[in-house]
C-alpha angles and dihedrals in degrees: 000000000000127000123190132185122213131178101283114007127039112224141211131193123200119200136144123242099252107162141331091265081051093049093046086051083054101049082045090059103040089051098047093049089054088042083059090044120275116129100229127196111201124189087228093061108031101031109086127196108286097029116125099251086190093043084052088048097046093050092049105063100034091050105115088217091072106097104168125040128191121197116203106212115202119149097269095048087054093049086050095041091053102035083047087220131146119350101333102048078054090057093039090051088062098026089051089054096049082053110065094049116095097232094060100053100112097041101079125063124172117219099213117215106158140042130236127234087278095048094254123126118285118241135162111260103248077059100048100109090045129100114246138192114258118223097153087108111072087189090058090041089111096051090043079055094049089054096047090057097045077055095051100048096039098249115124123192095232115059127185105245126231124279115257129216120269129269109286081238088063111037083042108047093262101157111223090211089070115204082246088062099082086050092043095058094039083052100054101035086053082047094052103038092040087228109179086245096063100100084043091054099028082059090050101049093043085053091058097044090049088055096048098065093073089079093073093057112143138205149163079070084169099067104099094239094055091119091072092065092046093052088045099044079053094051094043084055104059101089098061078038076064106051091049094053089049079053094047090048089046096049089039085050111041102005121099096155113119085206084068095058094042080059091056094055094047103054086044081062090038087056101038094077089069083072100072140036110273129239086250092061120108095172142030150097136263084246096054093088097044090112107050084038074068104043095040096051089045097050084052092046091060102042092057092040087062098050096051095036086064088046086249085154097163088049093053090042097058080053086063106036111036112073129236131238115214118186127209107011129136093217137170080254130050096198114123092234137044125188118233087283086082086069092069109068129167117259103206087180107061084056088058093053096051093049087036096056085036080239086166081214113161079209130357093183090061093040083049094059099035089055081046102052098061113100090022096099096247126095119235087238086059090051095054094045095062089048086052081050093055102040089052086046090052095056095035089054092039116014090173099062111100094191099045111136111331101198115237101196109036097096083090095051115116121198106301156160099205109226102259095058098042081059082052080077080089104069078212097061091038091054086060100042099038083083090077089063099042097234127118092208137041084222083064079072100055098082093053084051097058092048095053086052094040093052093232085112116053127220128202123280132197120192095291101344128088139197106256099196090177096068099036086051098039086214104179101054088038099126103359100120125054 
């Protein structure tokens, strides 16, 4: 019998005399809990000859200051436990009692030593629906410890964590049934059921939601703690984000119409102009449009994923090749047109935030779409392949660009190659999916190759970390099987 008392809890700890190499575990125990701190009474240091051992026992385990018990469980203790006979079916008796009511729940733990015929821990039967503490494993004999004591002292390894505020839609009047919800479901169910009204009810559904965007607009993009609006307007965003990549899926999935696609290109110019200042303003500030630079880029990431995803090379390919005409924007070109590169534009407020906040982020804006991509259908891995694909197609389409599409999420790239073009080992497969890059021949890649070796043209760099575009591509096995 060995009793211990803790801060807070006292503790008591009920086993059965087996054998002297059980005796000794016990005595180990019962020194190394009062070695962490546990002040432990053990009948073979405090009972002297002539004191009642069954008298101690009794009153142990019946003391109302005993607020944790631990029951070693050999295969004698559970014999004796079962059968209620000697020391320890006097103490079962009382301990099985205390069990089965609900405030002492939390007062009884068994210490497992031995297995039963199946191989699973053995408990006494009154125990058997309870969670025990498993020592079988010498080896594991430090971590089962570990958890003992976390037991002990009321400290367990997994916490609940603290309730977080509710979403910005629910605590501001931000309806969860959005005003883009009834054209959404008219839209996918015409998509899915390739009903003659889907591009009439695809366009409708990209215009509002077009329209709706204006709703987010910032401003005030000089006050230090801007950031926080532009995170939170993000974050408010992401349940219409999530109706149009159920739209993007669902065009990628069902839908074989070019007019769809030509949908999907028009809303990207309807939306592009969110990402300037337009011709009307009279006032503002370059981080005024941070937030929609983000929502915008995101929204073209995932149309593209998807297409590619569901091998729709030509589809993705008109995303990449036709330009874009964007009205209205006071933008760094004049030209009518821009090609998709227009889609990636520089947050400068999501930099301050993270120097601001002292995030110590190599980049916020990445973390930002990879927490956001779980739950959209699409793997992370799928989302960083199309902005590789993106970034090889900018400087194949304009090696002279400095600027061209600097890829956001590819810090997180390893080494590659992305799935689509480790299936470019097949020429046949490469033929089909070629059209993505714009090129007729592997051998239209070699020159961009060499100045990625050469360092005349410069990759992306992140602190320590650099773009490796040989790996990701897997360049050198790209068409050598049939």
């Amino acid at each position: 019998m060995v009793s211990a008392k803790a801060t807070p809890p006292k503790l008591l700890v009920s086993y059965s005399w087996t054998s002297e190499e059980h005796e000794q575990w016990v005595l180990r125990l019962a020194t190394e809990l009062r070695q962490s701190g546990v002040d432990v009474k053990l009948d073979k240091w405090d009972l002297r000859e002539g004191h009642d051992a069954l008298a101690f026992m009794e009153s142990m385990v019946a003391d109302d200051e005993i607020k944790k018990v631990i029951m070693i469980c050999d295969e004698k203790y559970v014999a004796k436990a079962d059968g209620r006979a000697g020391g320890v079916g006097t103490e079962t008796q009382i301990i099985s009692k205390k069990v089965y009511q609900a405030q002492d729940q939390s007062k009884f733990v068994a210490l497992t030593l031995a297995s039963d015929s199946a191989g699973q821990a053995l408990v006494p039967i009154y125990y058997s629906s309870k969670i025990h503490i498993d020592f079988r494993d010498e080896e594991r004999y430090g971590t089962s410890f570990d958890q003992l004591l976390r037991w002990i002292f009321d400290k367990p390894l997994h916490v609940r964590p603290e309730m977080g505020p509710p979403p910005a839609f629910v605590t501001e009047g931000v309806e969860i049934s959005l005003t883009t919800t009834p054209l959404f479901r008219r839209c996918m169910d015409a998509l899915k059921n390739n009903k003659a009204n889907a591009s009439g009810a695809l366009n409708e559904y990209f215009g509002r939601l077009a329209q709706e965007l204006e709703r987010f607009r910032l401003n005030n993009g000089t006050a230090p703690d801007f950031d926080d609006a532009v995170v939170k307007s993000i974050d408010e965003f992401k349940p219409w984000r999530d109706e149009a990549i159920q739209v993007f899926h669902a065009i990628a999935q069902y839908s074989r119409n070019e007019e769809t696609t030509t949908s999907v290109h028009r809303f990207l110019e309807d939306i592009a102009p969110y990402l300037h200042q337009s011709e009307a303003m009279s006032q503002w500030r370059d981080s005024d449009f941070d937030n929609f630079r983000f929502v915008v880029h995101e929204l073209f990431l995932y149309a593209l994923a998807f297409y590619i995803k569901l091998e729709r090379f030509l589809e993705a390919a008109t995303l990449l090749s036709q330009p874009y005409y964007v009205r209205g924007t006071l933008r760094r070109t004049q030209e009518p047109t821009s090609s998709f590169i227009i889609f990636r534009e520089h947050a400068r407020s999501l930099v301050r935030r993270n120097e601001r906040l002292s995030l110590r982020r190599v980049s916020l804006r990445a973390d930002l779409l990879k927490a956001r991509c779980a739950g959209t259908g699409l793997e992370f891995d799928q989302l960083m392949q199309a902005d590789f694909i993106c970034f090889l197609r900018a400087d194949l389409d304009d090696p002279n660009d400095r600027y061209g599409w600097w890829p956001e999420t590819l810090i997180y790239a390893s080494r590659g190659p992305f799935e689509v073009f480790a299936r470019c080992v097949s020429r046949a497969y490469f033929d089909r999916a070629k059209l993505m890059l714009g090129i007729e021949l592997k051998e239209d890649l070699a020159q961009l190759m060499e100045d990625y070796r050469s360092g005349s043209r410069q990759l992306p760099r992140w602190d320590y970390q650099g773009l490796n575009p040989f790996g990701l591509l897997g360049y050198e096995a790209m068409a050598t099987k049939k």
